[in-house]
C-alpha positions, 0 to 999 in steps of 0.5 A: 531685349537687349543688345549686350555690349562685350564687356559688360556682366549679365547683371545690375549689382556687383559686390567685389571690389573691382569695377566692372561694367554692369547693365544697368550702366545701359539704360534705366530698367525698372527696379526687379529686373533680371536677365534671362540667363547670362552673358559672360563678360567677354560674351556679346548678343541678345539678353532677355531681361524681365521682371517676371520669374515664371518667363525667366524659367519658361526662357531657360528651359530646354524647350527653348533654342540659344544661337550663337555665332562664334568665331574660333581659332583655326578653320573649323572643320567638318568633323568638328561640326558633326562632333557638336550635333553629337554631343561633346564632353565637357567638365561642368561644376567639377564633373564630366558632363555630355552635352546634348546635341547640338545644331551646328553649321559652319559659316562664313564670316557674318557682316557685323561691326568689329568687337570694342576690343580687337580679338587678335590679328592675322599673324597668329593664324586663320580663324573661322566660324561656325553658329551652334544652337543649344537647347540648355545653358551651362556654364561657358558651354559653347566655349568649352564645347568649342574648345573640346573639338580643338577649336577655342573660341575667340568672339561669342556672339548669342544671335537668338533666343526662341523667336528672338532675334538680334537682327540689328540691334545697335550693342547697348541698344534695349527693346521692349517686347511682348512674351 
């Protein structure tokens, strides 16, 4: 288990030509490490990291819950929850796609340490948040399921994946568990 800072790519090479911060700057993985799934870059939380393929699949599969808390622009409303245990239409590899339903609740704002690099601030309006749970994993999804009820995401925070918790994880922090 790993706490992945923001700022970091899911992922230990990086071919192009910019210098990007990769996660094996965090800690000495034994070789054949891979991430179970990704963070995007401006994404933080918990990452699974194995050596195993067939735990990678079981991890990734719709039979396991991603949560997330995200902080969004504006003050997220009910409605927009309820669109969200819905399913929302988003585009994916170039098509429309309907998300499966989700978990979503709204919340108060989480006591947890302030991102590395400053979000926003106040004079460009409120901001709220809500934790969503997805069983699946496309591209940026929860961004874009955010976005299509009207409330981009600001901070993306993944807090648990199956029976995984971040609970407090230090970012950059590694643990070793059992699957």
């Amino acid at each position: 288990m790993l706490h992945k800072p923001y700022g970091y790519l899911s992922q230990f090479k990086y071919e192009l030509k910019r210098k990007k911060k990769l996660l094996g700057e965090l800690y000495d993985f034994p070789p054949g490490t891979m991430a179970i799934g990704r963070l995007d870059e401006d994404s933080e939380g918990l990452l699974l990291l194995t050596t195993d393929g067939n735990v990678s699949e079981h991890v990734r599969s719709r039979n396991t819950e991603k949560e997330y808390w995200v902080q969004v622009d504006g003050i997220i409303t009910e409605s927009a929850a309820n669109l969200l245990r819905s399913g929302v239409q988003i585009g994916f590899k170039g098509k429309k796609y309907i998300t499966r339903p989700a978990i979503a609740e709204l919340m108060d704002p989480p006591d947890i340490p302030l991102r590395t690099q400053k979000i926003r601030d106040e004079r460009h309006g409120p901001t709220s948040w809500i934790s969503i749970t997805v069983s699946e994993g496309k591209f940026r999804q929860v961004r874009k399921m955010t976005a299509a009820v009207g409330f981009p995401t600001l901070r993306l925070i993944r807090m648990r994946v199956g029976q995984y918790y971040l609970s407090d994880f230090a970012p950059g922090e590694v643990r070793e568990i059992e699957f």
